[in-house]
Every structure is written in C-alpha cells, then in structure tokens.
KOLTI-251187 format. One line per 2 residues: their letters; for each residue x, z, y of C-alpha. Coordinates in Angstrom, 2 decimals. Layout:
N
a) X:Z:Y  ... .
% end
This chain:
75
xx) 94.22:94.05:133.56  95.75:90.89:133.17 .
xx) 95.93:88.36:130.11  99.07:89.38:128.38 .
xx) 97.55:92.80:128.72  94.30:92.14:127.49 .
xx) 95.51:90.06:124.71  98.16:92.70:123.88 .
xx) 95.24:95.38:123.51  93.18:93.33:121.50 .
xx) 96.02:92.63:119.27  96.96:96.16:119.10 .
xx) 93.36:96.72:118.26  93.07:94.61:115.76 .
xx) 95.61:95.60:113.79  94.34:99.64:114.20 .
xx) 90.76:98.29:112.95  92.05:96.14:109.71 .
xx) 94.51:99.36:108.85  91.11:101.76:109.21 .
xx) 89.42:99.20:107.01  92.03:99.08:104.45 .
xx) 92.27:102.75:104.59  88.21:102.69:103.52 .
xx) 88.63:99.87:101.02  91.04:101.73:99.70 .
xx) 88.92:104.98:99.29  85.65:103.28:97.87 .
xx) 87.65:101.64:95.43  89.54:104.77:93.97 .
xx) 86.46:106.87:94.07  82.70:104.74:93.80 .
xx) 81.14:107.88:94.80  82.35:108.68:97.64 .
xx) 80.48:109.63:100.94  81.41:108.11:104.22 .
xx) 79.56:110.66:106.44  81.39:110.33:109.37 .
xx) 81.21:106.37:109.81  79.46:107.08:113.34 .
xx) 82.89:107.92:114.93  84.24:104.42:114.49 .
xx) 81.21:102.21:115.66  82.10:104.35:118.95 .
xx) 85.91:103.55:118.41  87.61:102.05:121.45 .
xx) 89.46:100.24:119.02  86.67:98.89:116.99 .
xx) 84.46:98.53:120.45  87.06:96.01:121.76 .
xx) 87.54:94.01:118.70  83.98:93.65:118.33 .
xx) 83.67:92.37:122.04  86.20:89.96:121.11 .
xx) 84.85:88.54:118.32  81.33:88.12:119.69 .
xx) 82.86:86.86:122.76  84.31:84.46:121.31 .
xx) 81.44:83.34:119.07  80.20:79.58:119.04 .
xx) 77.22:80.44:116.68  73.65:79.65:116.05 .
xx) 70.80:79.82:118.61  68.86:82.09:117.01 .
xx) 69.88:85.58:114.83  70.03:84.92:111.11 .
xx) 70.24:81.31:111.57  66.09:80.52:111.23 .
xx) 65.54:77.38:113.11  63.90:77.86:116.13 .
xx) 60.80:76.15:115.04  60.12:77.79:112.36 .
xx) 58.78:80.90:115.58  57.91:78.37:118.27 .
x) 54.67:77.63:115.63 .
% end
C-alpha cells in the first residue's frame, strides 16, 4: 500500500467513523433511554480500527497514562 493509498483509506475512514458517531449522537439525544447493546461490533470495525491506529500513531503525548508524573510511582 502506498501513501496516497493509505492516506486515502484513512480519510475514507474517517469520515465512515464521524457519520457512525453522528448517527449515535443522534440516537441518544432523541431517546435518553436508549440501549446501545451492540457497541462491540464497532470497537472491531475496520473502519474505527484504522482511525484509531492513526490517531494513536500519531500521538505526541505524555509519558505516562493519565498524565501522573512519573515520580509520583518511581517513590
């Protein structure tokens, strides 16, 4: 796969994942109660998978998860 390609995809993918989240925005919204049973199906997404590769891949962030400062578990 080459870079067009693979930035193609990810664009592509993007745009599937913000419509899906709309789509749910949407939903909770019109009805508070509602259940979102089958949530499972998009973590496993190719769509969703490749976004989410992207943005961690791209990811500049903090040393540590949740942004404690590393000294705070080096005591």
């Amino acid at each position: 796969m080459n870079t067009d390609e693979l930035e193609h995809a990810t664009y592509e993918a993007e745009r599937r994942v913000l419509e899906i989240q709309a789509k749910l925005h949407r939903w909770a919204r019109d009805d508070p109660h509602r259940r979102f049973d089958d949530l499972f199906n998009l973590c496993a997404d190719p769509a969703f998978l490749l976004v989410a590769w992207d943005r961690v891949r791209g990811n500049k962030g903090a040393k540590t998860a949740g942004g404690v400062p590393l000294w705070v578990w080096s005591r």
